[in-house]
C-alpha positions in Angstrom: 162.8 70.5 119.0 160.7 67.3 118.3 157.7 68.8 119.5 158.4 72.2 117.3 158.4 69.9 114.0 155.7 68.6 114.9 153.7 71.2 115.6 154.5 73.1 112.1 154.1 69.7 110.4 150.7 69.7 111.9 150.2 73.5 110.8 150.8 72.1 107.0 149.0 69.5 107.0 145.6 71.5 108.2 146.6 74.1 105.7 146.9 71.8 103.3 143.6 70.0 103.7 142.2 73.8 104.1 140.8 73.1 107.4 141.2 76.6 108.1 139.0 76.7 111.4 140.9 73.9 113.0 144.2 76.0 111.8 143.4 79.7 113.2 142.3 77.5 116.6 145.1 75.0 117.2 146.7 76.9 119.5 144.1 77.8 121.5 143.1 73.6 121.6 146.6 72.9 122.4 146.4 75.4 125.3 143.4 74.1 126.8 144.7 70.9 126.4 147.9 71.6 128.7 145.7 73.7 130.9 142.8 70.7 130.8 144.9 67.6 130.5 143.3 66.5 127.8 143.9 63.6 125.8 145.3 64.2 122.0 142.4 62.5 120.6 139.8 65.1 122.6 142.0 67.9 121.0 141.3 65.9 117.6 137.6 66.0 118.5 137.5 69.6 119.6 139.2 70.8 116.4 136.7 69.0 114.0 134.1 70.4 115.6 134.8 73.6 115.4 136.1 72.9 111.6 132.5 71.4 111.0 130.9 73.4 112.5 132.3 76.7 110.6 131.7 75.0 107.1 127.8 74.8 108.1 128.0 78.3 108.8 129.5 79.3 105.7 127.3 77.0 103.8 124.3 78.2 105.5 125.2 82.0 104.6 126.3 81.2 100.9 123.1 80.0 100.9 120.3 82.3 102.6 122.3 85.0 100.0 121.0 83.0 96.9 117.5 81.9 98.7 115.2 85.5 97.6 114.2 85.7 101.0 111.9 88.8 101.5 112.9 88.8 105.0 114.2 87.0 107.7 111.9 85.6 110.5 111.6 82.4 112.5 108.7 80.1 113.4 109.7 80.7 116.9 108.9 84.9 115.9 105.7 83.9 114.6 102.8 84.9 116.7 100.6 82.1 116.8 98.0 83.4 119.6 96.8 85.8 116.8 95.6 83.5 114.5 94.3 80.3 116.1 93.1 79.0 113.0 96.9 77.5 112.9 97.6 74.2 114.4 100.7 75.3 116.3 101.6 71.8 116.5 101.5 70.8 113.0 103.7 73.7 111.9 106.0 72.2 114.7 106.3 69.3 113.2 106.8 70.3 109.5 110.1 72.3 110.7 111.7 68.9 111.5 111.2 68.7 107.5 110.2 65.5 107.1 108.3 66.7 104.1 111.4 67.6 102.5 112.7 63.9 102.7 108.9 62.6 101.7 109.0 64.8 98.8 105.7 66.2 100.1 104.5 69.6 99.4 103.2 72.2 102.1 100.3 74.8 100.6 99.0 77.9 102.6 95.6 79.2 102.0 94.1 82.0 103.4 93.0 85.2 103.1 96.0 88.1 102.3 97.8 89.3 106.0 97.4 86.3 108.1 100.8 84.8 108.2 101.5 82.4 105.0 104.3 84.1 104.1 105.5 84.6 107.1 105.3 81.0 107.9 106.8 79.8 104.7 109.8 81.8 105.2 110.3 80.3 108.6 110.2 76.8 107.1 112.1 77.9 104.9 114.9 79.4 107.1 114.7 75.7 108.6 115.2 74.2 105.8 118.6 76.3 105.0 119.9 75.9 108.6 119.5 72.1 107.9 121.5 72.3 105.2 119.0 72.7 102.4 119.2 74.8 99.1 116.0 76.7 99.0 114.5 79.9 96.7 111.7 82.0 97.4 110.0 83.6 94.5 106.8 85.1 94.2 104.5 84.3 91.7 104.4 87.7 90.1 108.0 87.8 90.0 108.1 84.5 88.3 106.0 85.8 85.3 108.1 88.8 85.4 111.4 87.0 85.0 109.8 84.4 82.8 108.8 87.0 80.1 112.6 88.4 80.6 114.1 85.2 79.8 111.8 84.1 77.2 112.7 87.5 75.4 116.7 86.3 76.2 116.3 82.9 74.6 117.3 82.0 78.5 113.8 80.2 79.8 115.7 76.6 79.6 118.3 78.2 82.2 115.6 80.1 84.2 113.4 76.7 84.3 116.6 74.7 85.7 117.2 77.7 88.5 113.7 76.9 89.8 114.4 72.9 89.4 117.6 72.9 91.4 116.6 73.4 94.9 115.7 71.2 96.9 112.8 73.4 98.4 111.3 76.2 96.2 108.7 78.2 98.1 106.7 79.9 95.5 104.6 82.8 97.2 101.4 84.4 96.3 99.6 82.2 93.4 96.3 83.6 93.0 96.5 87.4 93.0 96.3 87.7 89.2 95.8 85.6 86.8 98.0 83.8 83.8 98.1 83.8 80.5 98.6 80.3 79.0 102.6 80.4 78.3 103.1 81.3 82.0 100.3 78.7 83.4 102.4 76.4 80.9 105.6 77.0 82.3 104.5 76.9 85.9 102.8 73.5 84.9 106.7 72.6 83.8 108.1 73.5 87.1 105.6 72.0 89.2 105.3 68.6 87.0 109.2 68.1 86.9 109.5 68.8 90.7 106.7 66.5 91.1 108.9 64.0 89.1 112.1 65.1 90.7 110.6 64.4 94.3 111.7 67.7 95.3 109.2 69.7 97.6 107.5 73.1 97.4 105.9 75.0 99.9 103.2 77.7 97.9 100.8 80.2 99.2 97.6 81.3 97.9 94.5 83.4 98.7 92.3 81.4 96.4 90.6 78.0 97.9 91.6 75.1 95.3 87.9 75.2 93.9 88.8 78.8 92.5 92.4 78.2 90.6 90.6 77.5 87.7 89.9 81.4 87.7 93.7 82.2 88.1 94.6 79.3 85.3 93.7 79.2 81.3 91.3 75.7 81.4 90.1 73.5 83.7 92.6 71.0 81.9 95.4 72.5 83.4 93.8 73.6 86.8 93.7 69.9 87.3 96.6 68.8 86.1 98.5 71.3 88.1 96.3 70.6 91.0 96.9 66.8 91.3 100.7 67.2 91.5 100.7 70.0 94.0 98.3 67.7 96.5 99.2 63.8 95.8 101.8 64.6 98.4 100.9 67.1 100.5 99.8 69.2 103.6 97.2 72.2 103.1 96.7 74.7 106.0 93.7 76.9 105.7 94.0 79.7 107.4 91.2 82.5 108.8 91.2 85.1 110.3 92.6 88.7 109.9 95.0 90.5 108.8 98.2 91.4 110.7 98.5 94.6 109.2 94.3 95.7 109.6 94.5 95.0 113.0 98.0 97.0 113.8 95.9 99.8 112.2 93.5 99.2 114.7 95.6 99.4 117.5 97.2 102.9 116.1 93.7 104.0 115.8 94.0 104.1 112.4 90.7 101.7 111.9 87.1 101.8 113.8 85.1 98.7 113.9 81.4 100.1 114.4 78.9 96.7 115.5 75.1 97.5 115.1 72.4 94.9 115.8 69.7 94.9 113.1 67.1 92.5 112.5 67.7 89.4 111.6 71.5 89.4 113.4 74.3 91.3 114.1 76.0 93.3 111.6 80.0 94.8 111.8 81.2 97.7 109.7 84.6 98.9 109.2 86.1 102.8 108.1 89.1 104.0 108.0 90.1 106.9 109.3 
């Protein structure tokens, strides 16, 4: 009869600290602990585990559904024999996301199709399974929203949900150009992360040397420019696409090589 108290006092007192994991498995614990002959504090240990472990799960989902990811795929997915350019090794040792508690910045450049994305994501996924708050946006959907929410009166709130997590991966800089109101308010961002010492990882086709193309002045460019790299790691990448040469492999794309004078020259057509 003791023992019968005890166990529903036990049941209310999980419920009421809503450890609701460690409730929906008590039994099962207090089975294996007959069965096992364990010692009440291992069924303690067991329990918490299992509670802990659930609430990262939870927390890990609640986030990835506010995170923008365009898709879901791991470093380990990534197919680094295809583009040797990448230091394997270094993109190793950015998933133990030391950057993130340096406050440093990782930056992709490379032509489009060879994987920054791809490998952004997958830091990114790292990030949130550690715990992290990340969002992905891409530059063009940045300007898009910004013009929304400047025409809302709501670019104050649209600043601070680009501010608040602890990695923002900001995807594609480069492909078109900005006016000066959206150049200004990506300065904003970058310059208050910079002061925030929160980290960003950002891709880009353009080579630093050409931003000033995709920015209003050269003012800005460097501005901009010496936030992004005081505390960084950039990761050129060449080589080609992913998505030219899968059409290759369907047969889709030719590669015709001629030698002419003077060296060897490659042409490409598509069927």
């Amino acid at each position: 009869m003791e023992a019968e108290v005890s166990y529903q006092r036990v049941r209310s007192q999980l419920e009421t600290l809503d450890l609701t994991t460690a409730l929906m498995e008590l039994d099962n614990a207090l089975e294996r602990a007959r069965v096992d002959e364990l010692a009440p504090t291992q069924v303690l240990e067991q329990l918490l585990a299992l509670e802990i472990s659930a609430r990262h799960d939870r927390r890990v989902s609640t986030h990835l559904r506010f995170a923008g990811l365009p898709f879901r795929k791991r470093l380990e997915d990534f197919d680094f024999s295809a583009q040797p350019s990448i230091d394997q090794g270094l993109i190793g040792r950015l998933s133990a996301l030391t950057f993130i508690d340096e406050a440093s910045n990782v930056l992709f450049l490379g032509p489009p199709g060879v994987g920054k994305t791809a490998l952004a994501v997958g830091l990114g996924l790292c990030a949130l399974e550690a715990g992290h708050r990340i969002l992905f946006i891409s530059c063009h959907d940045l300007v898009k929203r910004l013009r929304k929410a400047t025409r809302l009166g709501r670019e104050e709130r649209f600043l601070d949900m680009l501010l608040r997590p602890r990695l923002l991966i900001l995807d594609e800089i480069g492909y078109t150009s900005l006016e000066r109101p959206e150049a200004n308010f990506l300065f904003e961002v970058i310059a208050k992360r910079y002061d925030r010492e929160r980290s960003m990882i950002v891709t880009s086709n353009k080579s630093w040397s050409a931003w000033g193309e995709i920015l209003p002045d050269q003012v800005m460019t460097a501005a901009i420019l010496d936030r992004l790299l005081h505390r960084s790691v950039t990761i050129n990448i060449q080589g080609e696409s992913y998505r030219l040469r899968d059409h290759r492999k369907a047969g889709l794309l030719t590669r015709a090589a001629s030698n002419e004078k003077g060296g060897e020259k490659e042409s490409t057509s598509v069927a």
